[in-house]
C-alpha positions as a printed Julia matrix, in Angstrom:
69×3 Matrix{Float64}:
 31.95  -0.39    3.2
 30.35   2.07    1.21
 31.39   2.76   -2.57
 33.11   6.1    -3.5
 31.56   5.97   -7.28
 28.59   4.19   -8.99
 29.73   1.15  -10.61
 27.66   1.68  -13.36
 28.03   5.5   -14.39
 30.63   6.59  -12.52
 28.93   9.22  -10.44
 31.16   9.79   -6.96
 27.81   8.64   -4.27
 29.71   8.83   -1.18
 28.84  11.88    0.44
 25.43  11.5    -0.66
 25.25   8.12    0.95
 25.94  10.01    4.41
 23.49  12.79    3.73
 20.91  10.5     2.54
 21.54   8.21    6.03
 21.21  11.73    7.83
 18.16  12.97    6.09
 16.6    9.37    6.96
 17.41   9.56   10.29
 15.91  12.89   10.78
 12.49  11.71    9.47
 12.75  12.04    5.87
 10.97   9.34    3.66
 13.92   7.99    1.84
 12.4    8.51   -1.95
 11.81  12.25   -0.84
 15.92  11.89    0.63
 17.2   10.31   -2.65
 15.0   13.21   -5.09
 16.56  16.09   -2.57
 20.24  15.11   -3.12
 19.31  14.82   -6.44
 20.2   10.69   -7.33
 17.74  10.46  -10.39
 19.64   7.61  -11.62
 18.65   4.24  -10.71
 22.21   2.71  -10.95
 22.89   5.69   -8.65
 19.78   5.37   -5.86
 20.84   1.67   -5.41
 23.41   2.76   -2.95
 22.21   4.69   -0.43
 19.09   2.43   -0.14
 21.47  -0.58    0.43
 23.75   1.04    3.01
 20.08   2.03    4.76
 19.04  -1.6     4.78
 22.87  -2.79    6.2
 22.29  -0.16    8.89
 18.78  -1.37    9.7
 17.25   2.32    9.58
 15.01   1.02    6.18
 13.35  -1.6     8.23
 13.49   1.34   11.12
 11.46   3.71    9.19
  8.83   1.41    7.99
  7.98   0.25   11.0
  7.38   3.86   12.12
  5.27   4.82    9.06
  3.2    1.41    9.5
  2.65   2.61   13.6
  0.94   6.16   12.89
 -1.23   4.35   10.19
């Protein structure tokens, strides 16, 4: 289950959770995801990058970087 606000600041980080899982999944490095929606915050960036590593899309990703190395 993925938080509504940041527990830290307060900042609602739902909906950017599911954009930032979309942007991921469409190729998107996920620092370059996180910077476009705008999560400067580190409290904030924890989120999405935790929800990315329950869905298994983190480990996903970095196994298709490490491939066209």
């Amino acid at each position: 289950m993925t938080p509504l606000k940041c527990w830290s600041c307060g900042k609602a980080v739902h909906e950017e959770i599911v954009k930032f899982k979309a942007l991921v999944q469409s190729g998107m490095k996920p620092n370059e995801a996180l910077d476009q929606l705008k999560l400067r915050r580190v409290c904030c960036r924890r989120f999405p990058i935790i929800a990315l590593q329950e869905a298994h899309l983190l480990h996903q990703h970095v196994t298709k970087t490490d491939e066209h190395r």
